[in-house]
Structure formats: C-alpha cells, structure tokens
C-alpha positions as CSV (number, residue, x, y, z in Angstrom):
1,X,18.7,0.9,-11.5
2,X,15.7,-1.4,-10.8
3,X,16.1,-5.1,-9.6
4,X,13.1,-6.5,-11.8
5,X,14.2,-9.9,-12.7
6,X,12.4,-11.6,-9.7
7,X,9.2,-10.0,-11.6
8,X,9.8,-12.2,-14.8
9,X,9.1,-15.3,-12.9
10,X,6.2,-14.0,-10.2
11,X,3.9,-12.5,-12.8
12,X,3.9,-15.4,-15.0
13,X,2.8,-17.4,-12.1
14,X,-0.6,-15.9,-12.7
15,X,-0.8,-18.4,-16.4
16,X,1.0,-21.3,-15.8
17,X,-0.8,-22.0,-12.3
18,X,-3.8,-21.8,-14.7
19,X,-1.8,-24.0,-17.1
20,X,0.4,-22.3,-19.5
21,X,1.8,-23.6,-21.4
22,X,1.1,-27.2,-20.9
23,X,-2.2,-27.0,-20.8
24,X,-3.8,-23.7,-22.9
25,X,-7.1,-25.1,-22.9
26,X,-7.5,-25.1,-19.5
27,X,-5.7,-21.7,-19.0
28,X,-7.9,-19.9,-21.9
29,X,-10.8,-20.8,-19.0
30,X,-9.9,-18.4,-16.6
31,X,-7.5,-15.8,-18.9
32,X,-7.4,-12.8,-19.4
33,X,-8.9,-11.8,-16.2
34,X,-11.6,-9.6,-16.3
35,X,-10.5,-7.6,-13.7
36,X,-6.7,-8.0,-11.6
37,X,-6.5,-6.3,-7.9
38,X,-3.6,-5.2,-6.6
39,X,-1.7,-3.2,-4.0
40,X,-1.3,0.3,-5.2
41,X,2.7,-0.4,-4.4
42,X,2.9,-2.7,-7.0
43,X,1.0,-0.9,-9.5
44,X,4.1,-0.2,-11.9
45,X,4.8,-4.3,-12.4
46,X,1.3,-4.9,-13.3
47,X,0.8,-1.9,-15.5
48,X,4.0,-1.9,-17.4
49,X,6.3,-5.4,-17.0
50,X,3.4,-7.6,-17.0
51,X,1.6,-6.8,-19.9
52,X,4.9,-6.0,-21.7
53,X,5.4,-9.9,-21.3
54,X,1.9,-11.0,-22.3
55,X,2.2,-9.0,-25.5
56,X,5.8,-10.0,-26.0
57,X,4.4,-13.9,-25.5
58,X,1.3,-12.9,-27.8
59,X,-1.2,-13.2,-25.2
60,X,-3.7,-10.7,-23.9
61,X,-3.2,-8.4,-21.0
62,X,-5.7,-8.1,-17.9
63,X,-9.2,-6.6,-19.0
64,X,-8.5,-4.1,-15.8
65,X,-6.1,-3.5,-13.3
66,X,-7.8,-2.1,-9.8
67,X,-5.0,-1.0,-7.4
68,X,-6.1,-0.8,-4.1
69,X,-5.1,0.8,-0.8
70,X,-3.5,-0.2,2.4
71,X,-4.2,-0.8,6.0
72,X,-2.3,2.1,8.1
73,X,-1.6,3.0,11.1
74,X,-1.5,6.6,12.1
75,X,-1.0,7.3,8.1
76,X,2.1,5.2,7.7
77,X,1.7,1.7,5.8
78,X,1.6,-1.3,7.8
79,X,4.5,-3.1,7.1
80,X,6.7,-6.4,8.9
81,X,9.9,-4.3,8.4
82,X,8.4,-1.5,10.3
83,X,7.2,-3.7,12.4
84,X,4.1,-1.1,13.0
85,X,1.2,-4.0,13.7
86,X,-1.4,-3.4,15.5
87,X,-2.2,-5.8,18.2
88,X,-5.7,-7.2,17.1
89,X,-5.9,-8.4,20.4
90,X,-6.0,-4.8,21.5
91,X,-9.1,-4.1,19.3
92,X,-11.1,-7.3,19.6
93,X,-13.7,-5.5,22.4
94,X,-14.3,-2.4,19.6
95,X,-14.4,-4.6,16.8
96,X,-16.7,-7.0,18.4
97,X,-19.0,-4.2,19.4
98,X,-18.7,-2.8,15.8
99,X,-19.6,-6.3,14.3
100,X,-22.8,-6.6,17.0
101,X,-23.9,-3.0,15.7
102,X,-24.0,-3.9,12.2
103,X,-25.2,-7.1,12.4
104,X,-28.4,-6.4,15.2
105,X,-28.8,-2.6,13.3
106,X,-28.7,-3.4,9.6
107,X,-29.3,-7.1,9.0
108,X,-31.2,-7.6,11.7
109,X,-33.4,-4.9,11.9
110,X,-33.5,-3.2,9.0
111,X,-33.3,-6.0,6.3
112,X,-34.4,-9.0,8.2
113,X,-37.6,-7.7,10.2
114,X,-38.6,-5.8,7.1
115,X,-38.6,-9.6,5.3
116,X,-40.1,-10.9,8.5
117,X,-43.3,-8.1,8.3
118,X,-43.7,-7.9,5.1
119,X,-43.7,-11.6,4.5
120,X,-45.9,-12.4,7.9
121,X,-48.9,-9.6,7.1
122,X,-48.9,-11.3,3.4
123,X,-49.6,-14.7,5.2
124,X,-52.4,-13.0,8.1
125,X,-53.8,-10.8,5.6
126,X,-53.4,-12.1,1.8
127,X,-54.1,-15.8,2.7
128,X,-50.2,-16.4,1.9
129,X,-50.7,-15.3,-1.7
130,X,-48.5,-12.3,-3.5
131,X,-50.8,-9.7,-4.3
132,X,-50.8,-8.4,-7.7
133,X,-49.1,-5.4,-8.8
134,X,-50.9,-2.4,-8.6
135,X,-50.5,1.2,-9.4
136,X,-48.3,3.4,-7.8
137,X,-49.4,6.4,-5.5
138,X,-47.8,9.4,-4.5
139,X,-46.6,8.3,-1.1
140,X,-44.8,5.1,-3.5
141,X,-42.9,7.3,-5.1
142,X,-39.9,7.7,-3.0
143,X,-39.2,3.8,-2.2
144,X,-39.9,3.3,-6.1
145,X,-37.6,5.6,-6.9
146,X,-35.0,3.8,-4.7
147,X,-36.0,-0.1,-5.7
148,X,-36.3,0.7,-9.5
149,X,-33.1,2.9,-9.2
150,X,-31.3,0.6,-7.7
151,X,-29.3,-2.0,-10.0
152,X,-28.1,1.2,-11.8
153,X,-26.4,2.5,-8.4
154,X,-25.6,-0.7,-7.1
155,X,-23.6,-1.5,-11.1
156,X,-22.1,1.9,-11.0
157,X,-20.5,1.5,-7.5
158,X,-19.5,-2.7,-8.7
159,X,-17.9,-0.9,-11.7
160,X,-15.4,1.5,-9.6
161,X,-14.8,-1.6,-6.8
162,X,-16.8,0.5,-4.4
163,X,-17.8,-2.6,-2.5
164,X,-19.2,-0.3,0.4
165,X,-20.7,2.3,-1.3
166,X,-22.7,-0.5,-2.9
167,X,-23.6,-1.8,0.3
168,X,-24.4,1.4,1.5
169,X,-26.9,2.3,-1.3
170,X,-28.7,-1.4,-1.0
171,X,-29.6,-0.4,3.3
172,X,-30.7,3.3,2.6
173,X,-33.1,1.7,0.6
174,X,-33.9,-1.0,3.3
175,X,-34.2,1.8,5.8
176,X,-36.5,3.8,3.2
177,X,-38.5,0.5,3.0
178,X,-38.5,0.7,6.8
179,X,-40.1,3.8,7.1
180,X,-42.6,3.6,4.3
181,X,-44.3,0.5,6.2
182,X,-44.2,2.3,9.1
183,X,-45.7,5.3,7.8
184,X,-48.0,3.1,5.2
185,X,-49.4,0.9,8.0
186,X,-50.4,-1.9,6.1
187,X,-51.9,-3.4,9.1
188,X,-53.7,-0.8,9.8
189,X,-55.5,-0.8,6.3
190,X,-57.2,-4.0,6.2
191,X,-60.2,-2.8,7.5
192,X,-59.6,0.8,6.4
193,X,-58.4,0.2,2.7
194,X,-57.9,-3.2,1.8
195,X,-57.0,-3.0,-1.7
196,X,-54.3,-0.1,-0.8
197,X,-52.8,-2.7,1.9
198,X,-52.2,-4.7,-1.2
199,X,-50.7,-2.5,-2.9
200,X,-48.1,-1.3,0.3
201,X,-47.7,-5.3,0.4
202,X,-46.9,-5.7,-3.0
203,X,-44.2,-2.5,-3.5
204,X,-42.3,-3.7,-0.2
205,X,-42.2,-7.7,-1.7
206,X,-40.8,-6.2,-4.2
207,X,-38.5,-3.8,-2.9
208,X,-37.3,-7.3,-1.2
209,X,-36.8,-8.8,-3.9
210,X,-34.4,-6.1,-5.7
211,X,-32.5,-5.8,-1.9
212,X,-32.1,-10.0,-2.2
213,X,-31.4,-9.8,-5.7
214,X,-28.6,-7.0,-5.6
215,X,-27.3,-8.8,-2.7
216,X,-26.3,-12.3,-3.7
217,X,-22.7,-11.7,-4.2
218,X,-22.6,-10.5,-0.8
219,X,-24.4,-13.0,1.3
220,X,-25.6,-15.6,-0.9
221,X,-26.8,-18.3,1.5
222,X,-28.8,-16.1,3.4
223,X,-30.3,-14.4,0.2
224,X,-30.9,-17.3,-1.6
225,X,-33.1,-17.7,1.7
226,X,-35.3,-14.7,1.0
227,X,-35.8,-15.2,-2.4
228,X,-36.9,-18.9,-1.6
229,X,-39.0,-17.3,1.1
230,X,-40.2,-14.3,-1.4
231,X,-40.8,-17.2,-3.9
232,X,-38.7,-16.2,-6.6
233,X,-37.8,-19.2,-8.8
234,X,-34.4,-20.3,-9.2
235,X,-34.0,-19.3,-12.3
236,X,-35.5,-15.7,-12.1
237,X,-32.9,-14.5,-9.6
238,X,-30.4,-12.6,-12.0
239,X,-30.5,-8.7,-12.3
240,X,-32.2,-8.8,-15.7
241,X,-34.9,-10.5,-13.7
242,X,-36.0,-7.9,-12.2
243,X,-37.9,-6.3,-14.9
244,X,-40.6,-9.4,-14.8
245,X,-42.4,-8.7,-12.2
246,X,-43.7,-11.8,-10.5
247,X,-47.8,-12.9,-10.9
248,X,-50.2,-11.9,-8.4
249,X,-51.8,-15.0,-6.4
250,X,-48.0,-16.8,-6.1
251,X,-48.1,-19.1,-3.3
252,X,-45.2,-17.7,-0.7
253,X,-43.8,-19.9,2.3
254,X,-44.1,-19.0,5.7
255,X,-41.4,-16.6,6.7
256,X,-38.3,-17.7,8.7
257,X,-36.0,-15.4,10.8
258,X,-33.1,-14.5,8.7
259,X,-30.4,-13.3,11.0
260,X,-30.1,-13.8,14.7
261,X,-29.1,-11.1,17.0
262,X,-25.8,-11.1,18.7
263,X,-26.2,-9.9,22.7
264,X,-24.0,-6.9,22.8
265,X,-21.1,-7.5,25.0
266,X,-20.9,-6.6,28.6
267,X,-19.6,-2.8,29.2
C-alpha cells in the first residue's frame, strides 16, 4: 500500500547528476559511492528500492549505506509538519559559550600551546633543530602508547562514522601529551639532563605530528600549519607516513600561534 513511484525518479538522481547515462565516463568517477549517508527514515528506499534499480540497470549498488539519526526535541523528531523547531535564537548565548569552551579549552590550550612549547623549547634549547629519536623510558610509555596507538583508534572510530569519538580519542592524547611535559619538564632538564630533554622534545614532536596527521580531515588549513611548522614535507603527511620517523638535525620554523582565543561572553 506504499506510494513509491516518486522514489524511481529521486534515487536515480544520485547517477545522472554524475552523468548517467550521457556521460558514463564521467559518472564511473565518482560511482559507486564508497559510502552513502542517510536519514535512518529513509533507510528502507536506499536499502531495498535503490539497489534493486542499480542491479535491475546492471550497475553496482553503494559500497555502504550509513543511516544516521535525527535532531529531537524532547525525544520527538524535528519536523516542519510538527512544526517543533527550536528557536536557534533562543540558544545562541549557550551555544556561543559552548563554542568559546571548546575552542579556548581544546584547541587552544590543549593542542595549540602544546605545538607552541614544544616547538618554542626546540628553538631556545635545540638551536631550532629536531632532535633525533631516542629510546624510550618508562615515564614514555603511556603517551607512546597513545601516539603509536592512535591511527588504529582514530580508523576504527572513521570506520563506524563515529566522527566524535574520533575526535575524542585524538584530545585525550593531547591532554596526555599535556601532562607528560608538564610532569617531564623539559625546561627544567637542560642543565639537569640534557640528552633526556631531547628525548621529552623529540616524543612530544612526534606526538604532534600523529595529532596533525590524524587530524587533517578535520581542520586541514590549520593542520597543514603545524605540520609546515613541525617540518613535515608535503609529501610525508599521509597515515602510512607515520611509520618514517623524521631525521634528527631537521631544520624546523619558528612556531606561530595556531588558534586564537575567543573572550568568553559577558554573564
């Protein structure tokens, strides 16, 4: 007793804006999508109907179909015919003091000032240079854990559309990072323990450069920043990258601030 016809012609909208049938060249260039989002409402037409048609047409179906939830209010969908909106205007003073939060908190302060250190005691103390990599000791072993650890957590999350999650596993291993240097005290060790101050150096650069790294899809003006700033070439910036560590005596730039802070609004 379902009204689907209107289906036929929306779903085939997704090939022939790419260019079916005139121009199959051009559509084989972005079909069959590796991966189709959707509202869960909608699930059935893009899970049944719309690869039906494919296969019926001989083409292939979506590589994945990821069906995702809606905005409510008070548990009930958001919807015109409702007409159960919510008034951004309402919200702007909690969302702006959200937004201020998470920008001065986490990019701010725990990602960008860790850059900012790190980077700024390599220039006092290292005469600018990347010091090589050293080996690990026990008080590394947590942070290590974390960077080496963390394209694994980061793919894992990608691979389930877990967008924050994968966020969220990237900062607790800035805020890791944040209390190892504090607890490290690589300042501290130059005339204590120079070579160890390396080392500390040397684990947080590259802690940096997995956060950058892992991080591109995300913000990638501003990370394409650090990694010029960590001096990682242009063309060693992909995940498998990684592995390579980069070689001790690399030149870096001095550091530049990376996010500004927003003054909290007035109470």
């Amino acid at each position: 007793a379902h009204v689907m016809y209107v289906w036929l012609d929306a779903l085939t909208n997704y090939i022939t804006a790419a260019g079916y049938p005139d121009d199959p060249e051009e559509m084989w260039r972005f079909w069959p999508a590796d991966i189709h989002f959707v509202g869960k409402d909608i699930l059935r037409f893009h899970t049944i109907y719309w690869p039906a048609f494919l296969m019926a047409a001989g083409l292939p179906a979506p590589q994945r179909v990821f069906a995702h939830g809606w905005w409510t209010n008070e548990g009930q969908k958001i919807s015109k015919s409702l007409g159960n909106v919510i008034d951004p205007v309402a919200l702007v003073d909690f969302a702006r003091a959200a937004l201020v939060n998470r920008q001065n908190g986490e990019l701010a302060n725990a990602l960008g000032n860790l850059a900012n250190r790190t980077l700024s005691l390599i220039q006092r103390n290292c005469e600018g240079k990347l010091p090589a990599p050293a080996p690990r000791a026990a008080g590394d072993a947590t942070l290590s854990a974390q960077t080496d650890g963390l394209v694994a957590a980061v793919g894992q999350h990608l691979d389930r559309q877990d967008f924050h999650l994968a966020l969220e596993a990237n900062m607790a291993a800035a805020r890791e990072a944040n209390g190892y240097i504090t607890v490290e005290a690589p300042w501290a060790l130059k005339k204590t323990d120079p070579v160890r101050m390396e080392a500390v150096l040397r684990l947080l650069h590259d802690a940096l450069r997995a956060f950058a790294t892992v991080l591109q899809p995300f913000m990638p003006t501003t990370m394409a920043k650090l990694l010029d700033q960590l001096g990682v070439p242009q063309q060693a910036r992909g995940l498998g990258d990684l592995a390579t560590p980069l070689p001790g005596g690399l030149a870096l730039p001095p550091p530049e601030p990376l996010f500004r802070k927003i003054e909290a609004p007035a109470a």
